[in-house]
C-alpha positions as CSV (number, residue, x, y, z in Angstrom):
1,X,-10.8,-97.0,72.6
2,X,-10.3,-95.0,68.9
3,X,-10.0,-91.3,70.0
4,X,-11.0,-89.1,67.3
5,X,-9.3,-86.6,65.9
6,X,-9.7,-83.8,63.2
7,X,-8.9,-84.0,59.4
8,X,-5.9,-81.8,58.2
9,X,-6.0,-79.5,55.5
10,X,-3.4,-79.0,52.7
11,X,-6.2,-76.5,51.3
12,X,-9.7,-76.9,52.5
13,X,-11.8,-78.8,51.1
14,X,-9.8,-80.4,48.4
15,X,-6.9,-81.7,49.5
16,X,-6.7,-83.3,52.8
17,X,-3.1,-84.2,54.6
18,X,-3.2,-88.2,54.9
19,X,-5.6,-89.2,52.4
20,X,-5.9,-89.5,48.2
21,X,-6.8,-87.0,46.3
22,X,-7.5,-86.7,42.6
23,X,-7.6,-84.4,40.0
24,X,-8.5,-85.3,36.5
25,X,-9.2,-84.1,33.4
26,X,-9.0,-84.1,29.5
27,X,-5.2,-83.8,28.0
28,X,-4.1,-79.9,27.8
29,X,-7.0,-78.5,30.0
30,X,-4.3,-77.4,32.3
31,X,-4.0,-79.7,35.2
32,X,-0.7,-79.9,35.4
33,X,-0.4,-75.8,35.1
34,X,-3.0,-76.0,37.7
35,X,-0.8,-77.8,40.5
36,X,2.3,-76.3,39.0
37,X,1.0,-73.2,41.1
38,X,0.2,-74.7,44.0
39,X,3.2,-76.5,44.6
40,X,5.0,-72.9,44.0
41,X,2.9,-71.6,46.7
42,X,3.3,-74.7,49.2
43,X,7.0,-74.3,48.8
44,X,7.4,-70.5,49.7
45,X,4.0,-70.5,52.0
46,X,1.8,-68.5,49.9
47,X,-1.8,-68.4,49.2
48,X,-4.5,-71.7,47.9
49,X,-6.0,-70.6,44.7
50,X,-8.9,-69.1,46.5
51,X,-6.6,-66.9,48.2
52,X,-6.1,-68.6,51.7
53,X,-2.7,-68.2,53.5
54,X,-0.8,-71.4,53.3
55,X,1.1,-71.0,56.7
56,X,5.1,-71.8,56.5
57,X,6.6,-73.2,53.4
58,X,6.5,-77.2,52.8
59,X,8.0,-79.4,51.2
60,X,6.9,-81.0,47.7
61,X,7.5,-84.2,45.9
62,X,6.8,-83.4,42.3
63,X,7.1,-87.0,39.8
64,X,5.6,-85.9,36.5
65,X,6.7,-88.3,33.0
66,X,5.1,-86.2,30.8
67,X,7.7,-82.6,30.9
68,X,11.0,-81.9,31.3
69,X,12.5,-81.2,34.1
70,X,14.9,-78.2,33.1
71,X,13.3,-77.1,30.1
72,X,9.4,-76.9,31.2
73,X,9.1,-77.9,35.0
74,X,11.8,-75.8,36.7
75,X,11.2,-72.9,34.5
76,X,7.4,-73.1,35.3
77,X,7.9,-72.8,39.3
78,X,10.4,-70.3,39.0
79,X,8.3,-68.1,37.0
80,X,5.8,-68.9,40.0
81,X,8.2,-67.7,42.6
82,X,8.8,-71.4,43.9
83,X,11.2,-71.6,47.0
84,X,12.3,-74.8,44.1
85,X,14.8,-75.8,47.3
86,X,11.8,-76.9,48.7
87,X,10.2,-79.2,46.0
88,X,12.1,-83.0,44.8
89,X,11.9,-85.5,42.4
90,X,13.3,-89.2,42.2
91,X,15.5,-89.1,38.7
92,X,14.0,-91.6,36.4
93,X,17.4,-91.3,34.0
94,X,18.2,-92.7,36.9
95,X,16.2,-94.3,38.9
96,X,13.5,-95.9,36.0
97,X,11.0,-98.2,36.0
98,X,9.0,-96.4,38.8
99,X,5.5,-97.6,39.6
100,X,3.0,-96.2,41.9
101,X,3.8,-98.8,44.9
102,X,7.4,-98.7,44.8
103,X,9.4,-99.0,47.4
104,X,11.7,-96.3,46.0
105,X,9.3,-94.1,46.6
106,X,8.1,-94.6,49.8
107,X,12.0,-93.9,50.5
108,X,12.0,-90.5,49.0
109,X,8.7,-89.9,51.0
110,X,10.6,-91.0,54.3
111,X,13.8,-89.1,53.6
112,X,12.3,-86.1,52.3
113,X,9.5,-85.6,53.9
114,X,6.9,-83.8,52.0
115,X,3.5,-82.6,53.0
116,X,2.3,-82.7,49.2
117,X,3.3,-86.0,47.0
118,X,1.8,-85.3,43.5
119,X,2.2,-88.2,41.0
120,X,1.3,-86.9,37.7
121,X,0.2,-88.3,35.6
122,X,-1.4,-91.8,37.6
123,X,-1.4,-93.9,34.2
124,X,2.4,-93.4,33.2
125,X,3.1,-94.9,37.2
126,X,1.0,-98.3,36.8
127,X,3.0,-101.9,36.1
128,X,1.3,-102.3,33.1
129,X,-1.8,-101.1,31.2
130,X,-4.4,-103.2,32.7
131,X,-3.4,-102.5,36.5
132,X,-6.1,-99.9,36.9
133,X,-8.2,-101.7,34.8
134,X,-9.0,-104.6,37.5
135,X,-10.8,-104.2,40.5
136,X,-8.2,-106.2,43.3
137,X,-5.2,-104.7,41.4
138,X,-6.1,-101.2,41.1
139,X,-7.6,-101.5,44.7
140,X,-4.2,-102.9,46.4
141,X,-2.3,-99.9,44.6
142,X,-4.5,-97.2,45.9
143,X,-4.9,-99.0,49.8
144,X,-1.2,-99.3,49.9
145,X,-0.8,-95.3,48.5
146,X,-3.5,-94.3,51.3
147,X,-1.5,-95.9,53.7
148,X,1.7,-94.4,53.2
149,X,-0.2,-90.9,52.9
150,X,-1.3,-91.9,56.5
151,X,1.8,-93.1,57.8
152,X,3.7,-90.5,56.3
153,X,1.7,-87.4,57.2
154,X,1.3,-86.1,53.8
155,X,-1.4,-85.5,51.0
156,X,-1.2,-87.5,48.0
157,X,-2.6,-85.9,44.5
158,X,-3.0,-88.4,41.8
159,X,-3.6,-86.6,38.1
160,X,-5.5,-88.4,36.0
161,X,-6.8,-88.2,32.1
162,X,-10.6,-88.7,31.8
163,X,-11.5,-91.9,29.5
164,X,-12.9,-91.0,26.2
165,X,-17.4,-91.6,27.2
166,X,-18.7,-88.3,26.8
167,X,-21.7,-87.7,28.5
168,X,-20.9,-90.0,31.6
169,X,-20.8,-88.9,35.1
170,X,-17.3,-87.4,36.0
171,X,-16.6,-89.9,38.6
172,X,-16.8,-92.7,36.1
173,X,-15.1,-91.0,33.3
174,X,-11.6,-91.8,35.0
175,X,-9.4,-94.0,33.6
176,X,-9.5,-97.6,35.2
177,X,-11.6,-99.1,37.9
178,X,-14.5,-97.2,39.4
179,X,-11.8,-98.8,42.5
180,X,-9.7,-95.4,42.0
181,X,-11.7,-92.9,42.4
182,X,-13.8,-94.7,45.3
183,X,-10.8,-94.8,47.5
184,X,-10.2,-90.9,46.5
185,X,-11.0,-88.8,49.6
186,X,-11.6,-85.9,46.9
187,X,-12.2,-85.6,43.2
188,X,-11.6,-82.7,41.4
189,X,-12.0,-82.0,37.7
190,X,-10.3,-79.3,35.5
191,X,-13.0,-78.7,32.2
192,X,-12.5,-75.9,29.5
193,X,-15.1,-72.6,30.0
194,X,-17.6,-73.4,26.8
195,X,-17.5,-69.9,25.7
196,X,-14.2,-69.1,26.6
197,X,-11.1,-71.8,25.7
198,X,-8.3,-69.9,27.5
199,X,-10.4,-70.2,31.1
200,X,-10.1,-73.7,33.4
201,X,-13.1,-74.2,35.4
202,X,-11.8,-76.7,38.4
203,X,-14.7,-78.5,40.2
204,X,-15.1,-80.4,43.5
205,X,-17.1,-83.8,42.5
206,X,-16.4,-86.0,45.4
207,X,-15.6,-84.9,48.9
208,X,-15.8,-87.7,51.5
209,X,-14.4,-85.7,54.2
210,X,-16.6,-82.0,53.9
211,X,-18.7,-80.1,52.3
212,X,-17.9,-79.8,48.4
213,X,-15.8,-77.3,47.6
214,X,-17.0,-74.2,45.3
215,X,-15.6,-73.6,41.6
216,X,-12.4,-72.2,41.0
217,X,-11.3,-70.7,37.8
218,X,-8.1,-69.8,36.2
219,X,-6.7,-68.6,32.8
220,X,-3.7,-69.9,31.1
């Protein structure tokens, strides 16, 4: 009795509306930078990075622990050209303590609703240090996440920093249980050009949903 029905696109084929997505990478590679821009150009309906039209402008819920708000997140999507009417956050001066499955967020999901919720970065949003460490825990955190992206009709992007075992396959180079990036519909991962330090390389390395997506390079 299941009708099927089509996966949305946010921006084909990395991040799908209704599902987890992740993007990780080492700290400074420019992840952050990365989805910075794309927010901007979800807000005012612009272009993905590979130069596909958006459609109309969406809404954004941006929750990042790691910059400032005034000094280094709104002058970021300014200098974009964000429609910044068009992109929230929950005030943790405020509102602190917030965790990944909070209900206070789920609230700002239903009241604002956004087509993009970005949580960045994933570890500064667990209850404590070992939550993504287990198997059941970090597993009930992302099932309840995937169900509100559902619910809710938007995409979820979870940044993530890599763990420190070089030469390990991507997938299991994120921090916490293999649990994480298993429920992840898409995995993407930002890595530094070899010969070049100033150029991102951003690759698809799980897609449960399509064909893998190609490379897509920027420069900060």
């Amino acid at each position: 009795e299941v009708k099927t029905t089509p996966v949305k696109w946010l921006w084909y084929p990395f991040i799908a509306v209704g599902k987890i997505s992740l993007l990780q990478g080492d700290p400074g590679d420019g992840k952050s930078t990365m989805m910075l821009r794309l927010i901007a150009e979800i807000s005012k309906g612009g272009n993905t990075p590979d130069g596909k039209p958006l459609g109309r402008p969406q809404r954004v819920l941006y929750q990042c622990s790691e910059d400032g708000v005034a000094d280094t997140i709104k002058p970021r999507l300014v200098a974009s050209g964000a429609d910044c009417n068009n992109i929230a956050f929950i005030n943790e001066e405020v509102y602190g303590g917030l965790t990944l499955d909070d209900e206070r967020l789920r609230q700002a999901i239903i009241e604002f609703k956004p087509r993009l919720v970005v949580i960045d970065p994933i570890q500064a949003y667990i209850g404590s240090d070992s939550d993504l460490q287990i198997a059941g825990r970090a597993r009930k955190l992302m099932s309840r996440l995937g169900m509100w992206a559902s619910t809710y009709d938007c995409a979820i992007v979870l940044i993530g920093h890599l763990n420190k075992k070089e030469g390990t396959k991507g997938l299991y180079r994120s921090l916490g249980s293999i649990d994480v990036v298993a429920t992840a519909r898409s995995v993407m991962q930002v890595e530094r050009h070899i010969d070049n330090p100033d150029v991102r390389i951003v690759r698809q390395i799980k897609n449960s949903l399509g064909p893998s997506g190609g490379e897509i390079w920027f420069e900060i």
